[in-house]
C-alpha positions in Angstrom: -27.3 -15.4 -19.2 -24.8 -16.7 -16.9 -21.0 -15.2 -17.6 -17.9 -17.5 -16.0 -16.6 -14.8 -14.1 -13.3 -15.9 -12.1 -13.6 -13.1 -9.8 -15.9 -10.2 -9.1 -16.3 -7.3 -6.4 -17.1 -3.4 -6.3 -14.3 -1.3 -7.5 -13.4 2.1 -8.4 -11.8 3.6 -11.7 -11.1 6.7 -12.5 -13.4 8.5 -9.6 -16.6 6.4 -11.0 -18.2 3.2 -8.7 -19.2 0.0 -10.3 -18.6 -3.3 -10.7 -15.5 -5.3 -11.7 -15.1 -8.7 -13.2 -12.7 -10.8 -14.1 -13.6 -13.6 -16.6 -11.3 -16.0 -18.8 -12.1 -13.2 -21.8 -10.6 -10.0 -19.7 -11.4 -7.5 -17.0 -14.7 -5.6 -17.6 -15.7 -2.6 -15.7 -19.7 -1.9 -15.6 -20.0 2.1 -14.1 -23.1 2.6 -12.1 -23.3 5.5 -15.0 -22.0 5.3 -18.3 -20.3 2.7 -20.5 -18.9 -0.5 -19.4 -15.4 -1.0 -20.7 -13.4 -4.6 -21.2 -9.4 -5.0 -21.0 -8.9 -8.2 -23.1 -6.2 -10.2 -20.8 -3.8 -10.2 -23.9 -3.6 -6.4 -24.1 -2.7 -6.2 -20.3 0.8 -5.1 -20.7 1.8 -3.9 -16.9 0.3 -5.2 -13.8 0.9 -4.6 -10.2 -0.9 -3.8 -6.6 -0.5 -1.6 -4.0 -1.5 -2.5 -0.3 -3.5 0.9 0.8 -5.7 0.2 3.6 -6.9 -3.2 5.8 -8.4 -4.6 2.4 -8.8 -2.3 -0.1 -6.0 -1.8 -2.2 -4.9 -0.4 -5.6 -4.7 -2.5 -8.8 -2.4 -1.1 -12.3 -3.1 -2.4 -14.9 -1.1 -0.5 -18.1 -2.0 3.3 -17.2 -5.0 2.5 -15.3 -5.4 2.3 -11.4 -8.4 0.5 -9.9 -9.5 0.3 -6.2 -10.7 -2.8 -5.2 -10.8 -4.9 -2.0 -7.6 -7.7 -2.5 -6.3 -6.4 -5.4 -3.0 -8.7 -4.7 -5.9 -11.7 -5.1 -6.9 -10.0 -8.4 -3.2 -9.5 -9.3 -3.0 -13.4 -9.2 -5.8 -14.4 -11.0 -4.8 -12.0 -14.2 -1.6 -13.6 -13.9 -2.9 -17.3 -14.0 -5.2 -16.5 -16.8 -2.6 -14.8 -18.6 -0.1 -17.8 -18.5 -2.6 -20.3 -20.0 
């Protein structure tokens, strides 16, 4: 089953590694352990980067903070999909 993911990459929430993706339905985080989790892009309320290293960077998104190679890139993307 093939999923239209706009953007995807390894990231880091909340002190657990996995996978994030960003598709036209939200952001969904898949933990190497545990349960996977999906912010729907019309409950994403705050969003904003922060520049922390060569390419990794930080990503908010309401109260949660997500390390992730080009968040700024990520940062866009949300924004285009959440203006359509």
């Amino acid at each position: 089953m093939q999923q239209n993911n706009k953007r995807i990459d390894l990231a880091l929430v909340s002190g657990k590694k996995g996978v994030l993706a960003l598709s036209k339905d939200g952001l969904t985080f898949t933990p190497r352990r545990g349960t996977p989790f999906l912010i729907k892009i019309s409950e994403i309320g705050s969003l904003s980067y922060r520049k922390t290293a060569l390419t990794t960077s930080t990503l908010y998104i309401n109260d949660l903070e997500i390390t992730v190679c080009r968040a700024h890139l990520w940062a866009a993307d949300i924004e285009g999909l959440r203006a359509k």
